[in-house]
N, C-alpha and C positions, 0 to 999 in steps of 0.2 A: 661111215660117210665115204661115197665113193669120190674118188681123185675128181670128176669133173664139179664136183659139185664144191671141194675145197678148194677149188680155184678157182670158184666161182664168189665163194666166199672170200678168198685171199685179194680178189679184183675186186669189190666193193669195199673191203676194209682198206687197200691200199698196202694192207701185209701179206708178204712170203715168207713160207718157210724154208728156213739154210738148211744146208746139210745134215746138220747137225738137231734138223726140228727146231732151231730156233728160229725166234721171228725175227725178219728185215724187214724196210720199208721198201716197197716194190717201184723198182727205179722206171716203171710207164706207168703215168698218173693215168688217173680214169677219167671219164668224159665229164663228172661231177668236177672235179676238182681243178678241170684246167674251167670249167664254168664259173666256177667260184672265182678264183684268180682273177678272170677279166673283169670279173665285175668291183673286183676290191679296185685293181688296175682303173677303172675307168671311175670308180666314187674317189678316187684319192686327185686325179688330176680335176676332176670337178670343181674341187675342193680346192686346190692349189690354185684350181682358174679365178675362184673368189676372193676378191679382196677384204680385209676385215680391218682396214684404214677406215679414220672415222672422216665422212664427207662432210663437208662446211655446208652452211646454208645457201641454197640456191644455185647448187651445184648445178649444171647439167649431166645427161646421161653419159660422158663419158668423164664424170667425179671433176671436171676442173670449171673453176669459179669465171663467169665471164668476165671479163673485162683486166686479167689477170695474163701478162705477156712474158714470152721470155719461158714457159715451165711447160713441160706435158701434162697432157690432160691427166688428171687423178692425180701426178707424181706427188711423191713427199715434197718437193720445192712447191708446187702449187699449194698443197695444204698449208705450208708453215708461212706460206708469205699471205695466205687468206688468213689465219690465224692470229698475225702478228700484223697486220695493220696497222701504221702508226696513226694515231691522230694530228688534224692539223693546228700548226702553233695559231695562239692564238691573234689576230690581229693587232697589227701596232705596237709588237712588242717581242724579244726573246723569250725563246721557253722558258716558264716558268716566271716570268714575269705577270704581273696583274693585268698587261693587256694595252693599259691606257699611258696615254704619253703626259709626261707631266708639261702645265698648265706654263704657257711663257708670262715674263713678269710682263705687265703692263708699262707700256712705254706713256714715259713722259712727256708732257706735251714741252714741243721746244720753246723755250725763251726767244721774245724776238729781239736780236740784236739794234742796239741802240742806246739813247741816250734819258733814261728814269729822271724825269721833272719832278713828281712827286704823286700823291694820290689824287683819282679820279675824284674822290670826293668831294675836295678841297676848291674844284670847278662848278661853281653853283650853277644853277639851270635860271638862263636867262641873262648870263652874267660870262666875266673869264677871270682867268688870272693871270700874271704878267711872266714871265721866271726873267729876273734881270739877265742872269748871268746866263744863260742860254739863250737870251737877246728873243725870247720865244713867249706870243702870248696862247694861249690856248681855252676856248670859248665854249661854250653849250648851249646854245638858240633855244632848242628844247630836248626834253628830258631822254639823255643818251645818244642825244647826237654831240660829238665834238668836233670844232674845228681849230686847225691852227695858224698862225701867221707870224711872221716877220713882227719883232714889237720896234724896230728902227723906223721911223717916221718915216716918208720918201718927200719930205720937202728937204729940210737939213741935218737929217741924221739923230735925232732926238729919238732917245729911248721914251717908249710908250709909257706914263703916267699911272691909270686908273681906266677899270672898264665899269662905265655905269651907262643906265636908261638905254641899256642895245647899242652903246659904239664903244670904240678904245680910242682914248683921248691924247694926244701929243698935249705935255706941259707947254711946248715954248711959243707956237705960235696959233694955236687954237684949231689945231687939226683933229679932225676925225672922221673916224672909219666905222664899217658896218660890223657888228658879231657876225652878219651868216657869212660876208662876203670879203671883210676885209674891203670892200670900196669906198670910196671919200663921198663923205657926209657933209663936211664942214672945216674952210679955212684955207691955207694955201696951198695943201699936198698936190702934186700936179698926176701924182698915181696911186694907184691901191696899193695896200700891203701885201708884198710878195707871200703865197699860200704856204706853207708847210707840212708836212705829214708827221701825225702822231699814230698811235695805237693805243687801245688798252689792253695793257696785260697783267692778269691778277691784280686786278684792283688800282693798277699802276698807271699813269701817263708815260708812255715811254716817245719819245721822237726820235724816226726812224731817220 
């Protein structure tokens, strides 16, 4: 083999030979191998250019979630905070709680302040009843209406008697008045019986 032709061979292989006949690697690369090179060079940053992060759903094209602030597009903060979403507590209540508010007691209805004469039912319909001691007569024309009044006479002070045939009668001098109205029916009273107010409550005559 002639010399041009070993070094024609030693430039394709990339080897020289030393001094010594032995082989070296021939320190000017060939036109192959710096071709080679750029191309490893330019698949490797390709490569580097691609991300291999996993994108969430609904990403856009530059990997970050819309509506998602504060993070760069693609960045790991964007993913993990697309990722980790918390959900919303639930209504009317702390996490972890069932949600619902507990039920308030039912309020009592109020007592009306006053004076308990006794049961409503004790007032017959069409009729009253007298209560001495609260000087109070209280009457029922008809059925759940009640009326009250004064059982002191207004001729001379006589506590009211008996209520029969629709009036309330004064014992002493033959006075009487109406159940609806308490006005004088009969005798010397020169005025009605002063009106009064009761109420029922639970079942109760109370005077207010």
């Amino acid at each position: 083999m002639t010399p041009e032709n070993t070094r024609d061979s030693e430039s394709r292989s990339g080897v020289t030979a030393g001094p010594g006949g032995d082989a070296q690697p021939d320190p000017h690369p060939t036109r192959r191998g710096v071709l080679l090179g750029v191309s490893l060079a330019g698949l490797g940053g390709a490569l580097a250019g691609c991300s291999t992060a996993a994108v969430p759903y609904g990403a856009n094209e530059a990997g970050a979630v819309p509506g998602v602030q504060g993070q760069g597009a693609g960045g790991p903060a964007a993913l993990a905070t697309a990722g980790t979403m918390s959900s919303p507590a639930p209504a009317g209540g702390m996490s972890g709680s069932s949600g619902s508010s507990p039920s308030a007691a039912p309020e009592k209805s109020a007592a009306a302040t006053g004076t308990v004469l006794g049961a409503a039912s004790e007032v017959p319909v069409g009729g009253g009843t007298i209560y001495t001691a609260a000087k109070v007569v209280v009457t029922q024309p008809v059925r759940g209406q009640y009326k009250a009044f004064s059982a002191v006479c207004t001729h001379v002070g006589c506590i009211m008697s008996e209520v029969a045939d629709g009036t309330i009668d004064c014992p002493c001098h033959g006075g009487q008045f109406k159940i609806t109205n308490g006005a004088v029916v009969a005798g010397p009273p020169p005025s009605p019986l002063p009106a009064r107010s009761v109420k029922i409550v639970n079942g109760q005559v109370v005077l207010l």
